[in-house]
PDB file as gemmi writes it, atoms N, CA and C in Angstrom:
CRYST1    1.000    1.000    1.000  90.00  90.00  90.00 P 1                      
ATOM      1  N   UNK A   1     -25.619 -11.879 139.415  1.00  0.00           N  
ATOM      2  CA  UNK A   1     -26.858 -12.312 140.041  1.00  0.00           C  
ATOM      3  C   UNK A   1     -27.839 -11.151 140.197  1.00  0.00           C  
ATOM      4  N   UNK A   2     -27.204  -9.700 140.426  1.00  0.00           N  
ATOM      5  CA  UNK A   2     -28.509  -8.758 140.796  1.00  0.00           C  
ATOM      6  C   UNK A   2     -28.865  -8.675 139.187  1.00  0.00           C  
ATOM      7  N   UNK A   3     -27.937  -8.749 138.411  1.00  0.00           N  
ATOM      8  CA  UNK A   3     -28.681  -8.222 136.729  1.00  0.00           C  
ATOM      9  C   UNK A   3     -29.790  -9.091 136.383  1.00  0.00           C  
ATOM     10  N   UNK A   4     -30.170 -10.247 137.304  1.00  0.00           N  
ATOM     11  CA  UNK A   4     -30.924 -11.297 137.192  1.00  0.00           C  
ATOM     12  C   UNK A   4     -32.346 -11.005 137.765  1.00  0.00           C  
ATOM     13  N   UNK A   5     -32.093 -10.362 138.569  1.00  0.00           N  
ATOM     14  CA  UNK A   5     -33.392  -9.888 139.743  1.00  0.00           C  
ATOM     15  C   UNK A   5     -33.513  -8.425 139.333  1.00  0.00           C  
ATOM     16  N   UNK A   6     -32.975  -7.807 138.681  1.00  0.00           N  
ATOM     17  CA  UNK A   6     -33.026  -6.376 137.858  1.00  0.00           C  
ATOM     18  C   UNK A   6     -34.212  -6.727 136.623  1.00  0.00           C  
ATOM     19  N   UNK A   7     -33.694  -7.723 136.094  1.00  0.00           N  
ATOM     20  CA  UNK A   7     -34.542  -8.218 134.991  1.00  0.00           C  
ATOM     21  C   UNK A   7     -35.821  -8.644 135.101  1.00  0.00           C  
ATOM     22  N   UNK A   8     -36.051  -9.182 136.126  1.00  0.00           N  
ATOM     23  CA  UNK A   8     -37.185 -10.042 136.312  1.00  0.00           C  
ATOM     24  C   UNK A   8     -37.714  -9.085 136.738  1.00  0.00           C  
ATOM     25  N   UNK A   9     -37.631  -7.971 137.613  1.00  0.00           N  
ATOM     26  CA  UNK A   9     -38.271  -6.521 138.600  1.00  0.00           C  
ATOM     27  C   UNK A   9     -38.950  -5.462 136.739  1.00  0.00           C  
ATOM     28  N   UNK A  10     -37.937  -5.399 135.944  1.00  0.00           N  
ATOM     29  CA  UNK A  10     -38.601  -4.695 135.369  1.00  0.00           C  
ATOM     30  C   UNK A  10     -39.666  -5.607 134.129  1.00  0.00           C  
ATOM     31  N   UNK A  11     -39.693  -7.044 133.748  1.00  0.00           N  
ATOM     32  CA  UNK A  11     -40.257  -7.573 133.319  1.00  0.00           C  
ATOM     33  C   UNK A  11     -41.597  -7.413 133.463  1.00  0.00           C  
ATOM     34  N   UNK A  12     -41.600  -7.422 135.168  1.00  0.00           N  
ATOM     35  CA  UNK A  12     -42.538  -7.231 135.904  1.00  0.00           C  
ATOM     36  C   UNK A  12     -43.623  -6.104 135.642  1.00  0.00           C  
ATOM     37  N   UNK A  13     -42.827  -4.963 135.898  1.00  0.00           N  
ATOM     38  CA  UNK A  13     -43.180  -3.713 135.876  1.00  0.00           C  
ATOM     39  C   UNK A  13     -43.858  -3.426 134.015  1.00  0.00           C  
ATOM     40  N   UNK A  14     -43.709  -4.429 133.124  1.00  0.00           N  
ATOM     41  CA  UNK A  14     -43.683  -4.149 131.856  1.00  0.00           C  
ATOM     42  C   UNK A  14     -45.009  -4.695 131.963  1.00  0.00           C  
ATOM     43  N   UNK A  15     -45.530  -5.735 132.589  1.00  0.00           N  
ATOM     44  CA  UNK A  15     -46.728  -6.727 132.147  1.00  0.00           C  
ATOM     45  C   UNK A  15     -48.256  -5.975 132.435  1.00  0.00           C  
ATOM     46  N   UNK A  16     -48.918  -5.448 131.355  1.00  0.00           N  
ATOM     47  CA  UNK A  16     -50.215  -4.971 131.568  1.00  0.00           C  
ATOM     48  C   UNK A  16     -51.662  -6.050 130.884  1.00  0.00           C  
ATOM     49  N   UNK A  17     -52.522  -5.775 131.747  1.00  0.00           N  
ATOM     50  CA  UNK A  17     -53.585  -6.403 131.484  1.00  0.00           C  
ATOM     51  C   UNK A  17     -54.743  -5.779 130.939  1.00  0.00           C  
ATOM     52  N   UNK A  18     -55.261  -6.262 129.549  1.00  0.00           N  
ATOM     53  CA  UNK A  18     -56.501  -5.073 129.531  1.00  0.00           C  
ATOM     54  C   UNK A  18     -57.324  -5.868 128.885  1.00  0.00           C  
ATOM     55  N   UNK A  19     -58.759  -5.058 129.248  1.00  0.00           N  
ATOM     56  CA  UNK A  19     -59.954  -5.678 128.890  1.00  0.00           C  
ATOM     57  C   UNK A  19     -60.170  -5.343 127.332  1.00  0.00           C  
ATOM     58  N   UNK A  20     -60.448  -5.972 126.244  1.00  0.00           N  
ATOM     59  CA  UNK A  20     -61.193  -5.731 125.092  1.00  0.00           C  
ATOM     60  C   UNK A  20     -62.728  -6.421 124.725  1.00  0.00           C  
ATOM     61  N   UNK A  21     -63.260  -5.378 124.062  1.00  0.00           N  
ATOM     62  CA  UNK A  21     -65.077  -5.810 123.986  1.00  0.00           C  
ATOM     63  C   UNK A  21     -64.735  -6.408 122.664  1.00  0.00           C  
ATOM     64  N   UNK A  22     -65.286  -7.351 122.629  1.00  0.00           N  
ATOM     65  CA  UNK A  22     -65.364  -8.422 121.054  1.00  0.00           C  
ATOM     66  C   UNK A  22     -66.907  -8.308 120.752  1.00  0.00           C  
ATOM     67  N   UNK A  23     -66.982  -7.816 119.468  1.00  0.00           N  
ATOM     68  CA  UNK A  23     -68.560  -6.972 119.576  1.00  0.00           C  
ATOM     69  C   UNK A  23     -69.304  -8.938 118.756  1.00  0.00           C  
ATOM     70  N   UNK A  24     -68.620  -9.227 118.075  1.00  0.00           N  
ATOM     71  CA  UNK A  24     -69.280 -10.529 117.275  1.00  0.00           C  
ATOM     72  C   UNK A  24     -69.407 -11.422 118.348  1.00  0.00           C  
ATOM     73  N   UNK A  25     -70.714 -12.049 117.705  1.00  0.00           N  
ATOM     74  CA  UNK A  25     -70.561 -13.746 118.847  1.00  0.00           C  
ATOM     75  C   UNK A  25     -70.215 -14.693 118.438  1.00  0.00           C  
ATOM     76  N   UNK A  26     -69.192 -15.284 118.951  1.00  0.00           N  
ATOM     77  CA  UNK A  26     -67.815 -16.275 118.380  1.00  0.00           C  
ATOM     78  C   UNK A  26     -68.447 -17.744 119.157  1.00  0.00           C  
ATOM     79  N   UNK A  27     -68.187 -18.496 118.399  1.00  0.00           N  
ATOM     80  CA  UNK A  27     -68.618 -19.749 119.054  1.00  0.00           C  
ATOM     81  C   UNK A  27     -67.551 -20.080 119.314  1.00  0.00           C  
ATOM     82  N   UNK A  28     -67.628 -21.260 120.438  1.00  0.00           N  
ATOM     83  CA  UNK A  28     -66.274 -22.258 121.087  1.00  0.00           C  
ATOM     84  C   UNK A  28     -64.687 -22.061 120.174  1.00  0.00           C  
ATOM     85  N   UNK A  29     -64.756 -22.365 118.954  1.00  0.00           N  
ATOM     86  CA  UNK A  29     -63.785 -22.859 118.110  1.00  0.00           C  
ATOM     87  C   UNK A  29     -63.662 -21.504 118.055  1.00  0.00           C  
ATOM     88  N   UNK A  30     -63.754 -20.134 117.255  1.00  0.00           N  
ATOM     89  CA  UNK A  30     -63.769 -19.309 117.013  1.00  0.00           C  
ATOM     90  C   UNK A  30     -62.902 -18.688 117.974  1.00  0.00           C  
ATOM     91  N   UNK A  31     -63.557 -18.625 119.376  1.00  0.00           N  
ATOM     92  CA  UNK A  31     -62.703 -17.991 120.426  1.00  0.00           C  
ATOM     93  C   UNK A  31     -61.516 -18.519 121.004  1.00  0.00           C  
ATOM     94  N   UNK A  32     -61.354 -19.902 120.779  1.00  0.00           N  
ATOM     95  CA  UNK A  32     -59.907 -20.660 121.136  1.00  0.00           C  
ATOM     96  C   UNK A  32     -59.049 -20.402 120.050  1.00  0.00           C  
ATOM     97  N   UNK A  33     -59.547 -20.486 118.549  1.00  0.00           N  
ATOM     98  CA  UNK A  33     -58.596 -19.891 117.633  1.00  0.00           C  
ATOM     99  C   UNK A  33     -58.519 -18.401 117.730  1.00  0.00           C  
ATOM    100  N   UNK A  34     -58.822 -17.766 118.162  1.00  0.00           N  
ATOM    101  CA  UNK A  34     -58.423 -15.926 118.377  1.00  0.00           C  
ATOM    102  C   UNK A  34     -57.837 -16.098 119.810  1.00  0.00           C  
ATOM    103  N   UNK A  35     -57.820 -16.667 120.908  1.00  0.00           N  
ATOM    104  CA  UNK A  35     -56.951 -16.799 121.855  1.00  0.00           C  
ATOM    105  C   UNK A  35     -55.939 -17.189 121.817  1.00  0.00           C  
ATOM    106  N   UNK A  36     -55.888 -18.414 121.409  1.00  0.00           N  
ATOM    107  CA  UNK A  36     -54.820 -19.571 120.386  1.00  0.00           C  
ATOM    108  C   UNK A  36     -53.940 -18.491 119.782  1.00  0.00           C  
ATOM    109  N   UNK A  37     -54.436 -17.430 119.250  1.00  0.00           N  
ATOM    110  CA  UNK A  37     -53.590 -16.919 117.361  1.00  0.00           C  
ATOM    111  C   UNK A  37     -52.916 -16.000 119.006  1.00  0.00           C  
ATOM    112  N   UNK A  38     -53.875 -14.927 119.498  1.00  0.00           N  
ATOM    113  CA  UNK A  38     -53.152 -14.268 120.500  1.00  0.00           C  
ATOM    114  C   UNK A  38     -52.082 -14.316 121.222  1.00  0.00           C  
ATOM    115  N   UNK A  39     -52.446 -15.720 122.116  1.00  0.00           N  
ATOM    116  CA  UNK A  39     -50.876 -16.059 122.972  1.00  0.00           C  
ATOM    117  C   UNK A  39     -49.833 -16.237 122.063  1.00  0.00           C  
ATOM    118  N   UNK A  40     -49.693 -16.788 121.013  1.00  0.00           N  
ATOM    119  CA  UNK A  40     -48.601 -17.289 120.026  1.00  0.00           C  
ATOM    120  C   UNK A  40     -47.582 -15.818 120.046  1.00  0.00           C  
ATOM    121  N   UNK A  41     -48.571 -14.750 119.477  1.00  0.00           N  
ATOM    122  CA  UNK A  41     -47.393 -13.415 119.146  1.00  0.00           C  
ATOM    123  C   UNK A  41     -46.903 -12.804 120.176  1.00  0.00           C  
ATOM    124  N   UNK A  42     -45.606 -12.617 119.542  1.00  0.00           N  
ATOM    125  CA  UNK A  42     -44.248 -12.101 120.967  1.00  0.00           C  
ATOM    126  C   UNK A  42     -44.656 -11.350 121.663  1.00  0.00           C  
ATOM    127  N   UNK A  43     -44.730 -11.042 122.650  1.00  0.00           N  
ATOM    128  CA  UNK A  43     -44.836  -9.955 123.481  1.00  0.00           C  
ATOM    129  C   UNK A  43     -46.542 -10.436 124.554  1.00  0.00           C  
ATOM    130  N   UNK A  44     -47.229 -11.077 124.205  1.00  0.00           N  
ATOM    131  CA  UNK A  44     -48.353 -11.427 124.770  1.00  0.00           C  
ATOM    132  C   UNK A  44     -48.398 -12.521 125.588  1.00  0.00           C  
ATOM    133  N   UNK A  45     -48.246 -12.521 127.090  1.00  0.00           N  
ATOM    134  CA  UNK A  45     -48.583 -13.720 127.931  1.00  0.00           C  
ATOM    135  C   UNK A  45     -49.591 -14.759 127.873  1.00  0.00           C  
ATOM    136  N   UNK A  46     -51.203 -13.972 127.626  1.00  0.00           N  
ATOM    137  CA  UNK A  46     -52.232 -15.093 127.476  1.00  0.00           C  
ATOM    138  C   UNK A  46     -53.055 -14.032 127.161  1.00  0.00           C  
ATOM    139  N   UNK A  47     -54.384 -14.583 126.669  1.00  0.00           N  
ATOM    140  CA  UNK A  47     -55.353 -13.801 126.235  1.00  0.00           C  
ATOM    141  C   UNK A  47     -56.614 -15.156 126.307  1.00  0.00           C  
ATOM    142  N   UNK A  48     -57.790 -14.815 126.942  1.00  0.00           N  
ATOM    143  CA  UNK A  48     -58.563 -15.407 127.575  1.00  0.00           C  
ATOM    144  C   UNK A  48     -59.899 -14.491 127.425  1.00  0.00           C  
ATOM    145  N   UNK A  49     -61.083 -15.402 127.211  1.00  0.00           N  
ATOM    146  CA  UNK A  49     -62.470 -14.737 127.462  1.00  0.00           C  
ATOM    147  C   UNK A  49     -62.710 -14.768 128.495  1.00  0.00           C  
ATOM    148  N   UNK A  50     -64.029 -13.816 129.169  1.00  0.00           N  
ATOM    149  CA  UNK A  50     -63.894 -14.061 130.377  1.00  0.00           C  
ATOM    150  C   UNK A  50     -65.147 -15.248 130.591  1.00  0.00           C  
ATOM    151  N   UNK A  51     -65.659 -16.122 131.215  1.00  0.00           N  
ATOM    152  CA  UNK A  51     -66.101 -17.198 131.595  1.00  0.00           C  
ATOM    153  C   UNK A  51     -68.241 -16.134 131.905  1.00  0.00           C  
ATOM    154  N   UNK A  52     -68.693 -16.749 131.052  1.00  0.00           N  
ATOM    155  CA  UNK A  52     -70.176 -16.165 130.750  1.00  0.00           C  
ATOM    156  C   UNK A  52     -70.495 -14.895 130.405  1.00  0.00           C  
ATOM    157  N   UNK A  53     -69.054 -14.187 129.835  1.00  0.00           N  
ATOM    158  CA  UNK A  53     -69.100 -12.886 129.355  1.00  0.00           C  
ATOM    159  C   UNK A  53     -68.244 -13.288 127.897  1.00  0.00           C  
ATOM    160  N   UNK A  54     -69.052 -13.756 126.918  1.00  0.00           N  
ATOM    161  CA  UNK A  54     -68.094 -14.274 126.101  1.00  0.00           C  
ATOM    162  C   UNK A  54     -67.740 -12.877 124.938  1.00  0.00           C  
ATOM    163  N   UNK A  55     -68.151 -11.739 125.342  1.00  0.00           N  
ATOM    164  CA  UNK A  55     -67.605 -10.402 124.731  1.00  0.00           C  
ATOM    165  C   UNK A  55     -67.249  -9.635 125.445  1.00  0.00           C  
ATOM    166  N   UNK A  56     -65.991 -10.384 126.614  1.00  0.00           N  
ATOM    167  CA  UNK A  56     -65.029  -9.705 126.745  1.00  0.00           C  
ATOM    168  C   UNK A  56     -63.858 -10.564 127.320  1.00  0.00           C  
ATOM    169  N   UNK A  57     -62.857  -9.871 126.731  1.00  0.00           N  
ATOM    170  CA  UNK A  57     -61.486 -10.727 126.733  1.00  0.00           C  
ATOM    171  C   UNK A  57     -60.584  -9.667 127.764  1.00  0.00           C  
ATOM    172  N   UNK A  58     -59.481 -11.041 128.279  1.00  0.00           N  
ATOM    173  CA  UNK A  58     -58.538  -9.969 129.197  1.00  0.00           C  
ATOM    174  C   UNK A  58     -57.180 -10.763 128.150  1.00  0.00           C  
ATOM    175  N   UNK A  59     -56.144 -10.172 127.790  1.00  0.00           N  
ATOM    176  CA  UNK A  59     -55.120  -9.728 127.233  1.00  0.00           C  
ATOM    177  C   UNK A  59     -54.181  -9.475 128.391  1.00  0.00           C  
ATOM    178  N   UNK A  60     -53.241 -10.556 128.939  1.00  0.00           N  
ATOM    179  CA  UNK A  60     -51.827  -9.931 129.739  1.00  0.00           C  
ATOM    180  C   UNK A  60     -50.939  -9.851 128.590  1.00  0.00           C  
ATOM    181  N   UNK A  61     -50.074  -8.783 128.850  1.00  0.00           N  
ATOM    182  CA  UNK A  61     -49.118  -8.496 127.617  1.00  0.00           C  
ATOM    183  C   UNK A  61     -47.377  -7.660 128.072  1.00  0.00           C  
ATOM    184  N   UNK A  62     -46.395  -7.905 127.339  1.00  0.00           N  
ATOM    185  CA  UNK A  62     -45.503  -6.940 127.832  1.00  0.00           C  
ATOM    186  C   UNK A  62     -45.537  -5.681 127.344  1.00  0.00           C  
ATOM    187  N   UNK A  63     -45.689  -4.532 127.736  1.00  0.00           N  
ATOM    188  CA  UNK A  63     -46.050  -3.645 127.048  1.00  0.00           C  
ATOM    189  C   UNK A  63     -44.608  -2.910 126.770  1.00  0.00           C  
ATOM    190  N   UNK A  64     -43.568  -3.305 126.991  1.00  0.00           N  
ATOM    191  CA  UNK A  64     -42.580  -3.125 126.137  1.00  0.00           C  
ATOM    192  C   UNK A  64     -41.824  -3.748 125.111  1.00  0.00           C  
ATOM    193  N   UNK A  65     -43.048  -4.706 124.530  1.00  0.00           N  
ATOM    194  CA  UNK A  65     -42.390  -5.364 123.452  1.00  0.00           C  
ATOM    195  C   UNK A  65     -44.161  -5.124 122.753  1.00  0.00           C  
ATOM    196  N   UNK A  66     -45.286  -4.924 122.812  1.00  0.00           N  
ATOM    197  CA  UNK A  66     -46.319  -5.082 122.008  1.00  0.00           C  
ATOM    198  C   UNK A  66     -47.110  -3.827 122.812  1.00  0.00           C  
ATOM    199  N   UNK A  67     -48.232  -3.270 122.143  1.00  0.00           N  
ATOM    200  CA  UNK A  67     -48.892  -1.750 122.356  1.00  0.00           C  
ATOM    201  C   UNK A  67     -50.391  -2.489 122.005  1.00  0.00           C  
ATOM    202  N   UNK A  68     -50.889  -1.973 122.904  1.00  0.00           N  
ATOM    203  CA  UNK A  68     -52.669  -2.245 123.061  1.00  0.00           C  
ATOM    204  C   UNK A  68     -53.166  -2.569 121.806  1.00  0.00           C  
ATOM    205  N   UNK A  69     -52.915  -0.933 121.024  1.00  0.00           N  
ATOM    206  CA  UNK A  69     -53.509  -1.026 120.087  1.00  0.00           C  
ATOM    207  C   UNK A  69     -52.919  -1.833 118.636  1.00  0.00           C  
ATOM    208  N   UNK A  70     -51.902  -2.624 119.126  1.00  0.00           N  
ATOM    209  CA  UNK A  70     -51.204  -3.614 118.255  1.00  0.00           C  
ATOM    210  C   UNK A  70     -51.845  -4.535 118.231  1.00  0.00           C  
ATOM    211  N   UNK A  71     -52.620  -5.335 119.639  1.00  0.00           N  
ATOM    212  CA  UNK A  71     -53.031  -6.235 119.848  1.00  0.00           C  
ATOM    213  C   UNK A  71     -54.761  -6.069 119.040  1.00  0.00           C  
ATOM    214  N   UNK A  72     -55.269  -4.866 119.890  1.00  0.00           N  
ATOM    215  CA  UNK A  72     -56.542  -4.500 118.479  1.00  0.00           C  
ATOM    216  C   UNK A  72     -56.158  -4.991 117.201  1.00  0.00           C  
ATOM    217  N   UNK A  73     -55.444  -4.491 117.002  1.00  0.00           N  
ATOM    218  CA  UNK A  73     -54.941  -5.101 115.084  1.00  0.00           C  
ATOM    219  C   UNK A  73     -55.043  -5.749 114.995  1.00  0.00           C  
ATOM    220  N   UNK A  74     -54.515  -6.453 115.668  1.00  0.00           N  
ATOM    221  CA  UNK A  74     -54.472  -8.158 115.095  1.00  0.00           C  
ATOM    222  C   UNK A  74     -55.948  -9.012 115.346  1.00  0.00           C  
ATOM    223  N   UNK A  75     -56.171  -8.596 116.437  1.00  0.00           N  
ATOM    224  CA  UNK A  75     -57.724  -9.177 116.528  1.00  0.00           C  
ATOM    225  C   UNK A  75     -58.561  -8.426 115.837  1.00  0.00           C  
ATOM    226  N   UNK A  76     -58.742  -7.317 114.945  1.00  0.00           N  
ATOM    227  CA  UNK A  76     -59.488  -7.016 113.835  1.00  0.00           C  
ATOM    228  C   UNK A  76     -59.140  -8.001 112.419  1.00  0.00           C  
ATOM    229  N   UNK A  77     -57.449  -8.154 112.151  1.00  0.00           N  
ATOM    230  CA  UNK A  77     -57.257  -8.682 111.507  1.00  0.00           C  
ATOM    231  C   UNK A  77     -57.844 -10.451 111.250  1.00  0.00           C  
ATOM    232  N   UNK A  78     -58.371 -10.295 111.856  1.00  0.00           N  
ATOM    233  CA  UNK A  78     -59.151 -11.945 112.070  1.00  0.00           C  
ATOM    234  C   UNK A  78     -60.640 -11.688 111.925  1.00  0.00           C  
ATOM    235  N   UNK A  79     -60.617 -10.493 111.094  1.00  0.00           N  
ATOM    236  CA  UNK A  79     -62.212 -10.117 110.995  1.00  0.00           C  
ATOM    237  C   UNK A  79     -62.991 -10.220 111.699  1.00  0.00           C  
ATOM    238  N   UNK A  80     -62.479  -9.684 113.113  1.00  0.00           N  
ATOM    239  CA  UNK A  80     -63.541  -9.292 114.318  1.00  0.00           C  
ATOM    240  C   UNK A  80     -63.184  -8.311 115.152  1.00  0.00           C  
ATOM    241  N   UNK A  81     -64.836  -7.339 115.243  1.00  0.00           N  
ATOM    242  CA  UNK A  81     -64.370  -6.186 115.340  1.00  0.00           C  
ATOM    243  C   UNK A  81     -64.101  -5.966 117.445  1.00  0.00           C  
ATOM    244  N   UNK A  82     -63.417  -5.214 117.553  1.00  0.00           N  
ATOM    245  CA  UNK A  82     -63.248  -5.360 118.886  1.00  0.00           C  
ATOM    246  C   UNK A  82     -62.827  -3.519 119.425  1.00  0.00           C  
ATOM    247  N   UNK A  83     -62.892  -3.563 120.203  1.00  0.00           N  
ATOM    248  CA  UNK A  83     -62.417  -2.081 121.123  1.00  0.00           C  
ATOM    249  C   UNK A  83     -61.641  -2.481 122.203  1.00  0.00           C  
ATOM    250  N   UNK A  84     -60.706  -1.610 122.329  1.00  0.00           N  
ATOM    251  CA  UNK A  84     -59.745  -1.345 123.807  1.00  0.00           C  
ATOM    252  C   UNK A  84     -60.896  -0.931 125.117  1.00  0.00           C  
ATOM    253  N   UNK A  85     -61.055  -1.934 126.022  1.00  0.00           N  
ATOM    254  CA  UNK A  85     -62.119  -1.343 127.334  1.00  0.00           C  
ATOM    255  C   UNK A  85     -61.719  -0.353 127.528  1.00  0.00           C  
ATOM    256  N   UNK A  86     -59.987  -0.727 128.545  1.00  0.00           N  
ATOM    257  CA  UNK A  86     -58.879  -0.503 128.943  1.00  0.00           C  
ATOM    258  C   UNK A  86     -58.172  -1.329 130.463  1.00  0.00           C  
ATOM    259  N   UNK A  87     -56.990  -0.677 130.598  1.00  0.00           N  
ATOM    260  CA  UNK A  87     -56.903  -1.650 131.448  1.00  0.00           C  
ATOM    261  C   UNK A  87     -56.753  -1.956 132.912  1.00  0.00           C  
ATOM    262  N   UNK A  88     -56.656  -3.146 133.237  1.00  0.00           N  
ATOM    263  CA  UNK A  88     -57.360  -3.510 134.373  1.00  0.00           C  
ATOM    264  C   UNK A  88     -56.841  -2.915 135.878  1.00  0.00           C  
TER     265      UNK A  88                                                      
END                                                                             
């Protein structure tokens, strides 16, 4: 039972949040499919625009299974260019 609450304590301790600037302006569809593609890969909790700031996104992630600048990748790889703010 403690290896249970060991686990969940450092899960915890793993989960970072960071801001990225999405320099393109993405319409509706655009930004649910790059959020959409986001949450799907391992290591990433959710990834969300922020609400009338539609160039900038917050990214929760485990950062012992995926690296900031992993997540950059992949959202370049969708041919849009973006920067690490940093995080929150």
């Amino acid at each position: 039972m403690t290896g249970m609450a060991h686990q969940l304590d450092q899960d915890q301790a793993n989960k970072v949040e960071i801001v990225v600037h999405v320099n393109e302006q993405l319409d509706d569809a655009n930004r649910d499919e790059l959020t959409g593609y986001l949450a799907s890969i391992d290591g990433v909790s959710t990834a969300e625009f922020c609400p009338l700031r539609f160039h900038l996104m917050l990214v929760q992630y485990d950062r012992g299974r995926i690296s900031s600048q992993d997540i950059i990748q992949q959202i370049n790889s969708h041919q849009v260019n973006a920067q690490l703010i940093g995080p929150i």
